[in-house]
MARDREN-236399 format. One record per atom (N, C-alpha, C): x, y, z; atom name. Coordinates in Angstrom, 3 decimals. Example, Ala and Ser with C-alpha at 12.3 -4.5 7.8 and 13.67 -1.06 7.14 Angstrom:
c1,c2,c3,atom
13.190,-5.690,7.800,N
12.300,-4.500,7.800,CA
13.200,-3.300,7.800,C
12.850,-2.250,7.080,N
13.670,-1.060,7.140,CA
12.900,0.030,7.870,C
END
This chain:
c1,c2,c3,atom
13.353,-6.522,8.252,N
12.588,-5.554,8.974,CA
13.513,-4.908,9.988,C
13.495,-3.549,9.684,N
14.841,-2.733,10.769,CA
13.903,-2.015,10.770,C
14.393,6.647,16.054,N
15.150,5.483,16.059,CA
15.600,4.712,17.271,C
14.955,3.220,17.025,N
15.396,2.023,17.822,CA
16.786,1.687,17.287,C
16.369,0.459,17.928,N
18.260,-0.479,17.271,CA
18.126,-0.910,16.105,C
19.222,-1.593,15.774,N
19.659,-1.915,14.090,CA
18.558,-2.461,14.241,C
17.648,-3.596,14.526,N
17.146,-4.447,14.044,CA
15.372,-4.102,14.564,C
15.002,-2.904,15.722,N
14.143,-2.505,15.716,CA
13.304,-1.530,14.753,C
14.387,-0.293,14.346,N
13.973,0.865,13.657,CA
13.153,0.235,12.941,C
13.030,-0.426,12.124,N
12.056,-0.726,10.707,CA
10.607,-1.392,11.911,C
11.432,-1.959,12.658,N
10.194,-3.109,13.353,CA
9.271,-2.185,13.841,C
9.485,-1.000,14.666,N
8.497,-0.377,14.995,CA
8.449,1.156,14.691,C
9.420,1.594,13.624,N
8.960,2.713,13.082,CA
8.191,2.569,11.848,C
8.050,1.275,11.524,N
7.435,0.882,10.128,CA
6.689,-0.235,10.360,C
5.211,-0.017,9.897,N
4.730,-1.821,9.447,CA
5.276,-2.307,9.061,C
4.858,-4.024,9.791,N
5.983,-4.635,8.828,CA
5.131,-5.805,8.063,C
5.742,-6.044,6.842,N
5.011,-6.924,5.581,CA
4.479,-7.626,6.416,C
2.194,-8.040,5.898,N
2.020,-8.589,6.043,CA
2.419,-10.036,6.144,C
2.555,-10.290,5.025,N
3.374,-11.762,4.407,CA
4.657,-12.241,5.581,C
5.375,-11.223,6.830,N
6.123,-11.706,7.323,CA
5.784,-11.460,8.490,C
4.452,-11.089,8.817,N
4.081,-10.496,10.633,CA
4.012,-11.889,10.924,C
4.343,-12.196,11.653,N
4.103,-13.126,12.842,CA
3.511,-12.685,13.815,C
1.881,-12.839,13.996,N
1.362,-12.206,15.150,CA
1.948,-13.067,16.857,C
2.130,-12.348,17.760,N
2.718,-13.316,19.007,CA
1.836,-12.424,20.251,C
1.886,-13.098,21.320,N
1.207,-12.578,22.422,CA
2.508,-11.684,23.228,C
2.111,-10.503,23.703,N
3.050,-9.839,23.885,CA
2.892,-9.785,26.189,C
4.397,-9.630,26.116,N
3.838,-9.394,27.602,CA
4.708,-8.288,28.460,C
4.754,-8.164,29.383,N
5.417,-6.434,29.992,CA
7.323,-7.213,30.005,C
7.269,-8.502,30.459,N
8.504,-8.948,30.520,CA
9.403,-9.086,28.825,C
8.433,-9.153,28.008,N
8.903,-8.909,26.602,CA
9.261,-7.904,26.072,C
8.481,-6.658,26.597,N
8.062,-5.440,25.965,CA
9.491,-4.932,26.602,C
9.424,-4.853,27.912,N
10.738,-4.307,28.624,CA
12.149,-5.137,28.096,C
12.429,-5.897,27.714,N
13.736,-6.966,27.659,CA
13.394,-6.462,26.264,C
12.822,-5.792,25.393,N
12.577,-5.405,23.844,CA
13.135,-3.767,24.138,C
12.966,-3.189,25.192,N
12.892,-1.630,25.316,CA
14.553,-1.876,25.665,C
14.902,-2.835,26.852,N
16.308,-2.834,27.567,CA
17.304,-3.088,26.267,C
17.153,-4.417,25.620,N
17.933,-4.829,24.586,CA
18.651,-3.537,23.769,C
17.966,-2.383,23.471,N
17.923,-1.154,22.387,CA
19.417,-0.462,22.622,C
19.898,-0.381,24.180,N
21.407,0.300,24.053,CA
22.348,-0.800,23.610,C
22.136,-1.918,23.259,N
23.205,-3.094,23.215,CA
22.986,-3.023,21.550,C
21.793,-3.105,20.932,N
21.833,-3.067,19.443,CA
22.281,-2.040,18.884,C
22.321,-0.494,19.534,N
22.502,0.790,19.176,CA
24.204,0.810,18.309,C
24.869,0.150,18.776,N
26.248,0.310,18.010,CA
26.105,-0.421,16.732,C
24.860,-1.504,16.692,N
24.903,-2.073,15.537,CA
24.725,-1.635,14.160,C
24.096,-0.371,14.274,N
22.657,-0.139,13.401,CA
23.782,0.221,12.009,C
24.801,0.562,12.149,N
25.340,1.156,10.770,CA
25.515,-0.060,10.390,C
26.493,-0.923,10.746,N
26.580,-2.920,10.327,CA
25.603,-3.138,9.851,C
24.111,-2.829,10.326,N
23.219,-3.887,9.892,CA
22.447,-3.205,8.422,C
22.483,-1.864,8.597,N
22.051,-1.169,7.472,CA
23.528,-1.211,6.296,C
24.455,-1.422,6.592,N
24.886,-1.728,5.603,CA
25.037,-2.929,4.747,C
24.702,-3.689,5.705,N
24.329,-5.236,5.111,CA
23.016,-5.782,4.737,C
22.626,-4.401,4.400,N
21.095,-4.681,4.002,CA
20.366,-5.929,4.151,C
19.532,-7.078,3.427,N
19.003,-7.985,3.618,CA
19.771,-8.808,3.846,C
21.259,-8.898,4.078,N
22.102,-10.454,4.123,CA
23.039,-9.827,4.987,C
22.686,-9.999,6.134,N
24.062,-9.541,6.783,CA
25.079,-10.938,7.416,C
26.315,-10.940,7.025,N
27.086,-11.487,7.408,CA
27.078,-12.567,8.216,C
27.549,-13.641,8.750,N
27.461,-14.891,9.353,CA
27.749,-13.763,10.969,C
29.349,-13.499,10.694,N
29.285,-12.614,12.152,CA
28.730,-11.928,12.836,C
28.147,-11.092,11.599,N
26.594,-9.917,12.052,CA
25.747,-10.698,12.623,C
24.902,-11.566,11.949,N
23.842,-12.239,12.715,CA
24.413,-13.250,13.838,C
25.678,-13.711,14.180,N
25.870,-14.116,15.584,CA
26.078,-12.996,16.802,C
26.706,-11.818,16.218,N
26.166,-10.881,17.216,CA
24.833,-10.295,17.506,C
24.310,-10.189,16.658,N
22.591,-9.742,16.723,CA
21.991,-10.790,17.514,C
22.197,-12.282,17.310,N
21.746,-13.090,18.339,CA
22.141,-13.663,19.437,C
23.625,-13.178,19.774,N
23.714,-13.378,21.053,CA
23.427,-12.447,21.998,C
22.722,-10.721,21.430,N
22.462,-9.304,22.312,CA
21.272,-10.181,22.200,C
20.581,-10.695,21.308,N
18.866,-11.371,21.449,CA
19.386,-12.540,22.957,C
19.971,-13.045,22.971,N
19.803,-14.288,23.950,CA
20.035,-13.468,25.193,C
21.420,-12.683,24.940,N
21.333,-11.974,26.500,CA
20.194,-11.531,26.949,C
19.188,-10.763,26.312,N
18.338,-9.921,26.430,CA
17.230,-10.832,26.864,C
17.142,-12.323,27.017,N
16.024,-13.315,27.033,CA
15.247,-14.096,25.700,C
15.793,-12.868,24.260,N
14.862,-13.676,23.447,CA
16.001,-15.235,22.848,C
14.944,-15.953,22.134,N
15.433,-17.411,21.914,CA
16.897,-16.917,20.645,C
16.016,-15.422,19.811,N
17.081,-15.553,18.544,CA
16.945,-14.277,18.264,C
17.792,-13.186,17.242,N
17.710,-11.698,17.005,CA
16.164,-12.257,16.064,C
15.339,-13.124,15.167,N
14.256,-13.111,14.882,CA
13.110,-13.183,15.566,C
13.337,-13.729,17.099,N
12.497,-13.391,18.005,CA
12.382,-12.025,18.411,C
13.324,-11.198,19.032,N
13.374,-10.246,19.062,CA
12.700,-9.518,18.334,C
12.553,-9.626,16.860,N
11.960,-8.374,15.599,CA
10.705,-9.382,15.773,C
10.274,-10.305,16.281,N
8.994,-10.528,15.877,CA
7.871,-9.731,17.440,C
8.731,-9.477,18.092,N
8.394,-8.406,19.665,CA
8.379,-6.798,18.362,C
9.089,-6.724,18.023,N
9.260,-5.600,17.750,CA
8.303,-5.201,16.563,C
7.915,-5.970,15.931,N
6.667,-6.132,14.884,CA
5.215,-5.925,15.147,C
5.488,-6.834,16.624,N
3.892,-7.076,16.744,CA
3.731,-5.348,17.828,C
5.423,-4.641,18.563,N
4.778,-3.341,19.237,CA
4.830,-2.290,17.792,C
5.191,-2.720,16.943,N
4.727,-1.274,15.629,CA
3.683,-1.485,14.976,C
2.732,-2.426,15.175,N
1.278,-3.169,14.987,CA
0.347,-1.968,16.041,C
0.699,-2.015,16.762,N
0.083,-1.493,18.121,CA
0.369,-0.338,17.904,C
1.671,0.837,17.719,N
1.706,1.615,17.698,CA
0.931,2.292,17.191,C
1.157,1.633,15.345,N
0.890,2.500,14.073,CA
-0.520,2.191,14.263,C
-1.499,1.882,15.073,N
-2.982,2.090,15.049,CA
-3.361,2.837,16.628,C
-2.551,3.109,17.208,N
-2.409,3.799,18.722,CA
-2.573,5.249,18.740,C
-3.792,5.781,18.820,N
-3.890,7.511,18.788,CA
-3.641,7.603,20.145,C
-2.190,8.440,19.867,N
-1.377,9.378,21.388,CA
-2.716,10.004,21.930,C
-3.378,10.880,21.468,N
-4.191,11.504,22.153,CA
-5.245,11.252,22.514,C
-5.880,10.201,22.105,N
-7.114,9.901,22.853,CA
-6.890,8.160,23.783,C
-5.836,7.460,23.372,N
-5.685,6.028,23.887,CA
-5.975,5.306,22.983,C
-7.069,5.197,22.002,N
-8.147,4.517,21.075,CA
-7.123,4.105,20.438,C
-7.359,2.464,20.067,N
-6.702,1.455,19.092,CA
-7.324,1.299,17.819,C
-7.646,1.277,16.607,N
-7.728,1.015,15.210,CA
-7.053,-0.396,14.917,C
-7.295,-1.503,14.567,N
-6.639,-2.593,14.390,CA
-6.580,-1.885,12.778,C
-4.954,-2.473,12.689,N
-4.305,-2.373,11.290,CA
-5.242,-2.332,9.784,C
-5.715,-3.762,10.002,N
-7.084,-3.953,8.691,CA
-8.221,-2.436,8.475,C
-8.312,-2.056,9.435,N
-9.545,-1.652,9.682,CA
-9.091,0.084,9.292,C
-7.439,0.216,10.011,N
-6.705,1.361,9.368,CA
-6.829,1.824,7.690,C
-6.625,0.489,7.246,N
-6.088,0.125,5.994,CA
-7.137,0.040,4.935,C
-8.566,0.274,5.239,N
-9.498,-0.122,4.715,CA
-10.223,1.280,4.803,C
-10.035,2.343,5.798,N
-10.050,3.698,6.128,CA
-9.326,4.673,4.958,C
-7.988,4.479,4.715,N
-7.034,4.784,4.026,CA
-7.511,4.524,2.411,C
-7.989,2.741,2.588,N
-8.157,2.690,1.119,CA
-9.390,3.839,0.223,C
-10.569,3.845,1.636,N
-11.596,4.759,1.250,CA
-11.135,6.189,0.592,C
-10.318,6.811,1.752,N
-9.434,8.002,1.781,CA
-8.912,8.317,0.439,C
-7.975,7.460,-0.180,N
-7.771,7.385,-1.010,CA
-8.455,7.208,-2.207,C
-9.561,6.799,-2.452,N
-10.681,6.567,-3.586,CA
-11.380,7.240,-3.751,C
-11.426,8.392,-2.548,N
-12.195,9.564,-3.036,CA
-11.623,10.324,-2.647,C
-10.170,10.904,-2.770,N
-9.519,11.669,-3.417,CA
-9.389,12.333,-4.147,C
-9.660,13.323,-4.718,N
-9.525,14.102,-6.711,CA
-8.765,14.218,-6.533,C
-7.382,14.876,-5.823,N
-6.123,15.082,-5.878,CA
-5.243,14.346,-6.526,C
-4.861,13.100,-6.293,N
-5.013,11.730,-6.753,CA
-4.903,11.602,-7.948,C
-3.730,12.105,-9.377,N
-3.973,11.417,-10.928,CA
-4.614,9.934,-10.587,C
-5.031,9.331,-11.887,N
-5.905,8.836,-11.730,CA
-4.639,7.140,-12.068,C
-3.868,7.356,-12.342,N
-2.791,6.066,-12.803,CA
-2.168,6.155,-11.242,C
-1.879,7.326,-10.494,N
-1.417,7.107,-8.918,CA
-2.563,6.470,-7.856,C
-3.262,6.555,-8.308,N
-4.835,6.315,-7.661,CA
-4.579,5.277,-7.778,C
-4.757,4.363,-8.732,N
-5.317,2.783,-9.487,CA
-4.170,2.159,-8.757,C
-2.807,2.434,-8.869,N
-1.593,1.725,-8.022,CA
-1.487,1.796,-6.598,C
-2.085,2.593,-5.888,N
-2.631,2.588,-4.772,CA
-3.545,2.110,-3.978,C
-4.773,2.042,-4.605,N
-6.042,1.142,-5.282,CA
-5.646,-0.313,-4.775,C
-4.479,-0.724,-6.043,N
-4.388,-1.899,-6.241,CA
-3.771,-2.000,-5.075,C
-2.929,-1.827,-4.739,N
-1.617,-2.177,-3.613,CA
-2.311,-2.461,-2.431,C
-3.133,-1.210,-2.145,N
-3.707,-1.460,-0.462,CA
-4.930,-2.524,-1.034,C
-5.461,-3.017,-1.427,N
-6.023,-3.844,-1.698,CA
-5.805,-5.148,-1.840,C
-4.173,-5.384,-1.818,N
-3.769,-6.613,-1.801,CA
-3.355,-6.566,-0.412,C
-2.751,-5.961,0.231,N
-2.336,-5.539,1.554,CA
-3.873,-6.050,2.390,C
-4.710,-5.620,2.031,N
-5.925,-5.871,2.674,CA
-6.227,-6.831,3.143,C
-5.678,-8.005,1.574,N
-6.645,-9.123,1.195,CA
-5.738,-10.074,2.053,C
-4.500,-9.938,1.903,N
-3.430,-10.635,2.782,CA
-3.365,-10.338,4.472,C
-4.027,-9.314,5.023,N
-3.512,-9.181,6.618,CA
-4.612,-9.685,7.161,C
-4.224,-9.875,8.478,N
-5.308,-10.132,9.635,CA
-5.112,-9.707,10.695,C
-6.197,-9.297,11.059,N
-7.291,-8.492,12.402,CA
-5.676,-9.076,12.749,C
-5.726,-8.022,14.285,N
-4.599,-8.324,15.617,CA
-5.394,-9.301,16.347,C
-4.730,-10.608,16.486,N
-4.901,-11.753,17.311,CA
-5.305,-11.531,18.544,C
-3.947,-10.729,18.725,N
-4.107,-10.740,20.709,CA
-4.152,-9.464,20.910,C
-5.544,-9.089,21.414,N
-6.450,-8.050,21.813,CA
-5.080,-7.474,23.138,C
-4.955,-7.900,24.168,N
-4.247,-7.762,25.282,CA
-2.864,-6.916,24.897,C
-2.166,-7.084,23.749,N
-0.979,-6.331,23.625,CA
-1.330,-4.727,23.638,C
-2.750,-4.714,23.529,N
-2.940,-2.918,22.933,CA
-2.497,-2.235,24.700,C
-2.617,-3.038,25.649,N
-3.051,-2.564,26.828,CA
-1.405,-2.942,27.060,C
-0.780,-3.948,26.919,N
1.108,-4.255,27.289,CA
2.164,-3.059,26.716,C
1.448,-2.663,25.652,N
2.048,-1.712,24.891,CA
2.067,-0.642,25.349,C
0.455,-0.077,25.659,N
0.042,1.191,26.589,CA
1.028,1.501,27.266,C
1.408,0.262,28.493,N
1.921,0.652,29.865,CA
3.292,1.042,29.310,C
3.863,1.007,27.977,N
5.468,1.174,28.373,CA
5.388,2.583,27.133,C
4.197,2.552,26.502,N
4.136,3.690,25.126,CA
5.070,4.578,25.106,C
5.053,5.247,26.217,N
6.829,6.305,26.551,CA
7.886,5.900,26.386,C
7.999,4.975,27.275,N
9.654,4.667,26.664,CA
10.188,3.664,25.699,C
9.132,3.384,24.730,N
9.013,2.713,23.313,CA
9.557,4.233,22.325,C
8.572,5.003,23.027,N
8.550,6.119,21.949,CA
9.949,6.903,22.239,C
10.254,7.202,23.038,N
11.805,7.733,23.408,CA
13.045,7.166,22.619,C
12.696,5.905,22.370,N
13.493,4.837,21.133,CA
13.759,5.442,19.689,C
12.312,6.563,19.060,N
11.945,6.009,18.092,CA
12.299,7.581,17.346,C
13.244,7.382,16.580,N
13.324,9.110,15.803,CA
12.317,9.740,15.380,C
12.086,10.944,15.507,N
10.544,11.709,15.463,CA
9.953,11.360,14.329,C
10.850,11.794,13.180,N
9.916,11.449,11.632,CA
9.439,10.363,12.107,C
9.502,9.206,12.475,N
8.950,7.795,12.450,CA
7.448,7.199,12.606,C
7.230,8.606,13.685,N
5.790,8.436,14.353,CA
4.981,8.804,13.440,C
4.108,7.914,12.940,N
2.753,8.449,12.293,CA
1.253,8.922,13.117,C
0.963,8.377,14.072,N
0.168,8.516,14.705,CA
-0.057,9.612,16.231,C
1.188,10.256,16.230,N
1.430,11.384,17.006,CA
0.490,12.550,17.258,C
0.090,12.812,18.221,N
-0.544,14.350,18.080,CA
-0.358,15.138,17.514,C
-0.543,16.310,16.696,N
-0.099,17.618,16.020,CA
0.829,18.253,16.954,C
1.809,18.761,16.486,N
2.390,19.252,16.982,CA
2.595,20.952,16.374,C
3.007,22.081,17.570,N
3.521,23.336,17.057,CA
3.796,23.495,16.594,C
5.097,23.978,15.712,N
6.539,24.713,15.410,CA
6.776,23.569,14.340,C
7.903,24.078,14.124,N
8.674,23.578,13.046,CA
9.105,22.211,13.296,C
9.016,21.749,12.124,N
9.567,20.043,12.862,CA
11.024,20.025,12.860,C
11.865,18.907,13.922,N
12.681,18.843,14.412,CA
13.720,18.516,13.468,C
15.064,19.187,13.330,N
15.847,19.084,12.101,CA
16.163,17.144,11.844,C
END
């Protein structure tokens, strides 16, 4: 799970696999030591994207000693902060405050999608199927309290995060940003 740093971008510009969320209680001293950590990972990000799922013995002792400086126990602590704020995000409407827990997104979407005509009907059924297993596998957000830890720092989370990334953004004017 990887614009933030090497090891954020995916964490909170992207859900991340049910099957690997680790829901955790989030707190302002996390959220910030998650926001601070981001110029220390920033040189990483080409290393770590090039080492796709296996990065190096050396890679991951540097990824976890910017995690220890930063307070977390390991660089997997770290992405599991960074998981549970793209949980929060990706159901976070900029413009009104209002939270959507993930499931409840996802079950919106699946509707969305099922009554669709646009939709061939073999793209439908794989879609169908997919968010439907996605469904059957996630759970509700644990800890109610992160929607409000998240709130307070939402700006300078989002200042992290390369524009394409945001799904839940207000509409915007003009042309989108090259």
């Amino acid at each position: 799970m990887l614009g933030l740093s090497a090891g954020a971008v995916a964490a909170v510009a992207q859900e991340p696999a049910p099957e690997e969320f680790k829901q955790i209680e989030l707190t302002d001293q996390l959220v910030t030591s998650f926001i601070a950590a981001q110029k220390d990972f920033a040189p990483l990000a080409n290393k770590l994207a090039e080492a796709g799922e296996t990065p190096d013995a050396a890679l991951k002792k540097e990824l976890d000693d910017i995690a220890v400086k930063h307070g977390f126990a390991s660089f997997l602590a770290f992405e599991d902060v960074g998981a549970n704020v793209a949980v929060i995000l990706d159901g976070l409407d900029r413009s009104s405050g209002n939270f959507t827990d993930p499931v409840e997104k996802m079950k919106k979407e699946l509707e969305d999608i099922k009554s669709d005509e646009t939709i061939p009907p073999e793209d439908k059924k794989l879609a169908v199927d997919d968010l439907t297993k996605e469904i059957e596998i996630s759970k509700p957000l644990q800890y109610k309290g992160n929607i409000d830890v998240v709130k307070k720092h939402v700006a300078e989370i989002e200042a992290l995060i390369p524009e394409e990334a945001g799904e839940s953004g207000p509409d915007e004017e003009g042309p989108p940003a090259p």
